[in-house]
C-alpha positions in Angstrom: 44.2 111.0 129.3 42.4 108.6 126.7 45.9 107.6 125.4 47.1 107.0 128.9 44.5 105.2 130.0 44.3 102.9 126.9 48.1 102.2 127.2 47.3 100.6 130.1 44.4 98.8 129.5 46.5 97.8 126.6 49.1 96.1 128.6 47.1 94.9 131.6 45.0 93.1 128.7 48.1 91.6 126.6 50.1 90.2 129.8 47.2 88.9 130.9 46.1 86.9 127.7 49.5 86.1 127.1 49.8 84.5 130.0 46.7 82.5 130.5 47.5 81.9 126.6 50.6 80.5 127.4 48.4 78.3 130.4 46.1 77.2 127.5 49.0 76.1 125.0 49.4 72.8 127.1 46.1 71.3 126.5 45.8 69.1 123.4 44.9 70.4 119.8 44.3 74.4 119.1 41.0 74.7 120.3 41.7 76.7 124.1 44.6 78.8 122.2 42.0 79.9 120.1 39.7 80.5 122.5 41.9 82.7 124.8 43.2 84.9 121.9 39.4 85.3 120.6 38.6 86.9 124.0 42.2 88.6 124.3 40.8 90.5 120.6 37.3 91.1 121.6 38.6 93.0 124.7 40.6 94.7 123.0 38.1 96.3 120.4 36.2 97.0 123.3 39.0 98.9 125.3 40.4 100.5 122.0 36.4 102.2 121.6 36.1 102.8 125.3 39.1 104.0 126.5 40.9 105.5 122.9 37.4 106.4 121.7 38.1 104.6 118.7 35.4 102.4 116.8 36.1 100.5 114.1 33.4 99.8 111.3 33.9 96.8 108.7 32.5 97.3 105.1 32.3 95.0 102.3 31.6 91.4 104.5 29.3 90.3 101.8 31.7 90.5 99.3 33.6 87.8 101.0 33.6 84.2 99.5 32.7 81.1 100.8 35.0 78.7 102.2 39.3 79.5 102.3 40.4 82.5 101.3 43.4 84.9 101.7 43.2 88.4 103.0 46.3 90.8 101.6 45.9 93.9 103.8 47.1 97.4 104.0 49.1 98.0 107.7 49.2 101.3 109.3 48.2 100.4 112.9 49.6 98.2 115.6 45.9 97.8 115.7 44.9 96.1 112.1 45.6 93.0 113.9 43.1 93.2 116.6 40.6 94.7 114.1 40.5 92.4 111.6 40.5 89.2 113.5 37.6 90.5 115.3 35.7 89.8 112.3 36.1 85.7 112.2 36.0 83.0 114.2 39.3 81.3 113.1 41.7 83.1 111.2 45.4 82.2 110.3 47.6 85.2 109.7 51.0 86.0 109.2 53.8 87.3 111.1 57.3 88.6 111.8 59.8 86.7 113.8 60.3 89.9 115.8 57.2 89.0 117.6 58.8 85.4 119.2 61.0 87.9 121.0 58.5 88.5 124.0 58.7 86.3 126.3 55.7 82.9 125.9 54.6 84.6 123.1 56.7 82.4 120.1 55.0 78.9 122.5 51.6 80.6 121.8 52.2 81.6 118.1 53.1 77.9 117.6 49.8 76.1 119.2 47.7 79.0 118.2 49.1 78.3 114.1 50.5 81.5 113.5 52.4 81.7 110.1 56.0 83.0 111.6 58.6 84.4 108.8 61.8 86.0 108.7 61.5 90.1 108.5 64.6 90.0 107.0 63.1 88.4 104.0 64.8 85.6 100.9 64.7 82.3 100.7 64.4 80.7 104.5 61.9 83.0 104.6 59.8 81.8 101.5 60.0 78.5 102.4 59.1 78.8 105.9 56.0 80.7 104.6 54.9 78.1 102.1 55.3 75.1 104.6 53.2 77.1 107.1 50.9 78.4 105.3 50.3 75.0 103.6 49.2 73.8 106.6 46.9 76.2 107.5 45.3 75.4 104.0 45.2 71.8 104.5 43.3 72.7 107.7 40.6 75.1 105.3 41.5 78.1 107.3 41.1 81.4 106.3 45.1 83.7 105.9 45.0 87.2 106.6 48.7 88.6 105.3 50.3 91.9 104.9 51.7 92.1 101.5 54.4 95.2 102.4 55.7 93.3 105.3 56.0 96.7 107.0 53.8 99.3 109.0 53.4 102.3 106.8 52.8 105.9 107.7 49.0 107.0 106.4 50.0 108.3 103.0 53.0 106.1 102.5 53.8 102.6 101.4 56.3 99.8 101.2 56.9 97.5 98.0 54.4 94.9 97.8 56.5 91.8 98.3 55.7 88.4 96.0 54.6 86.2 99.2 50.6 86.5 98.7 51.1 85.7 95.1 52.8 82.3 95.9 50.2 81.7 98.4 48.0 82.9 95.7 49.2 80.9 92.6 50.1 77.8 95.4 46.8 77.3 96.8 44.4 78.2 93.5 42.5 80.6 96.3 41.2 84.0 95.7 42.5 87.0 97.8 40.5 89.8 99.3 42.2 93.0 99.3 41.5 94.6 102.5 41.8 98.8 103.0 42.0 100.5 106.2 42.2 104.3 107.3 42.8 103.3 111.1 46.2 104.7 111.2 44.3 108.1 111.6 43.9 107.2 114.9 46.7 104.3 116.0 49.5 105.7 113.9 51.7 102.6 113.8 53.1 101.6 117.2 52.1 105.3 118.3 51.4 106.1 122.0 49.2 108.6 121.4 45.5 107.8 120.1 42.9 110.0 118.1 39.0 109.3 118.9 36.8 108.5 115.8 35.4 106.0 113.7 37.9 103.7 111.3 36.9 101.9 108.6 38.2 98.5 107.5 36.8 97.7 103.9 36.9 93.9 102.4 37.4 94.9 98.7 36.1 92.6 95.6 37.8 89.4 95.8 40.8 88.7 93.0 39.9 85.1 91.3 42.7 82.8 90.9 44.5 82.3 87.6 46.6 85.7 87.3 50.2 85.9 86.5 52.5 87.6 89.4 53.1 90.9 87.2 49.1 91.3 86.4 48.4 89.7 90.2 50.5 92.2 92.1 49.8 95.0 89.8 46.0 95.0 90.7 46.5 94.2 94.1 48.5 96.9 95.0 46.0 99.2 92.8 43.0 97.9 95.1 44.3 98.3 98.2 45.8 101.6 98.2 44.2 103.5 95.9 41.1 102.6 98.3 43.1 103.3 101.1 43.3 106.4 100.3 39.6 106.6 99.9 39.2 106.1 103.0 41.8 108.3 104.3 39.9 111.3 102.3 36.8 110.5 103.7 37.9 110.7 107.4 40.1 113.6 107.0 38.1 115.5 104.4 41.0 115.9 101.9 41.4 115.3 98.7 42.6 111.4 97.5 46.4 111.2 97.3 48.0 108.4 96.1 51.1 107.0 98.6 54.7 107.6 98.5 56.7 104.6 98.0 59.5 104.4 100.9 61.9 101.9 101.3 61.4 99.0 103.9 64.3 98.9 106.8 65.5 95.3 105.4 65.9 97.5 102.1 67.4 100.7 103.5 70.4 97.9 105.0 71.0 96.4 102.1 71.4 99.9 100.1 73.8 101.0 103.0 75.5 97.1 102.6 76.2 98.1 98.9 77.2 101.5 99.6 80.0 100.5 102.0 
């Protein structure tokens, strides 16, 4: 019954914003955008701890820096979104184009300064994620991006793609690993939800300066080998590192080369 009952919730609540979000993308500037989708977020943590009996607990804020920074996080959960975003006041963040599908949603994206990329990846799709995100750095927000592109299982993971380095090397700003067990409890785009406590942890900040090969290495290192921490300590299992799997962008081109 919690499942159903947050399903709902879930979709009364993200019409609803969507469309008063939509409402608030014709006044000038950002500022009633981001005011709707700060509410749309709060109830939504809200709904996802009373109805799906799921509470999320943040660790690590103090390790943060001051000023702009980038986030690189791990993505299990259709609800990392929600969870992290909860914890500032403005934050950019990056995103598929699958998401401009739903309808008013790509005219809210827009005002609300959402960095929109290609799934699909290569070059269109680097350059449309330097211009944007460029512009969110001009404006000294903070970027919250998911390096693998991809939701992963818990106990799984994608190939860390180069974007968040570029950003990285582009903007001379340090990035915060971020580690999550909540796809415990919101497996991906699952319908069904587990109740209990999830954990976001802000990791120690990687200072600018690294080369891509050193950059990526310890990035990837951070986040899931923490990840993983925090999957052992919720389940009470041992830590076990992630299986790589291949992202659907790769599995077509594989089948492409095949034919």
């Amino acid at each position: 019954m919690r499942s159903v009952a947050f399903n709902i919730v879930y979709w009364v609540l993200s019409i609803g914003y969507t469309l008063t979000a939509a409402f608030a993308a014709l006044a000038p500037g950002r500022s009633a955008v981001q005011w709707v989708i700060r509410q749309y977020v709060r109830r939504m943590v809200q709904a996802m701890r009373l109805f799906a009996g799921i509470r999320i607990e943040a660790r690590g804020k103090d390790r943060l820096p001051e000023g702009a920074f980038i986030i690189a996080a791990k993505h299990q959960s259709w609800g990392d979104g929600f969870s992290v975003y909860d914890q500032f006041g403005d934050l950019a963040f990056v995103t598929g184009d699958h998401l401009e599908r739903f309808p008013l949603l790509s005219t809210v994206l827009q005002k609300l300064g959402a960095i929109v990329v290609n799934n699909c990846g290569g070059h269109e799709a680097r350059k449309a994620l330097a211009e944007n995100a460029a512009r969110a750095h001009a404006e000294g927000r903070r970027i919250l991006i998911y390096p693998e592109g991809n939701l992963a299982k818990v106990g799984e993971k994608f190939r860390y793609r180069t974007g968040v380095w570029h950003m990285y090397r582009d903007f001379n700003l340090p990035v915060v690993p971020l580690a999550t067990n909540l796809g415990l409890f919101w497996p991906q785009e699952a319908f069904r939800k587990t109740p209990g406590t999830a954990t976001i942890e802000f990791l120690d900040p990687i200072p600018p300066g690294l080369e891509r090969a050193e950059f990526m290495a310890r990035l990837e290192a951070m986040i899931e080998g923490h990840t993983a921490e925090l999957v052992a300590e919720a389940t009470g299992q041992p830590v076990t590192p992630a299986v790589q799997v291949l992202a659907p962008d790769e599995v077509r081109r594989a089948e492409r080369k095949a034919a």
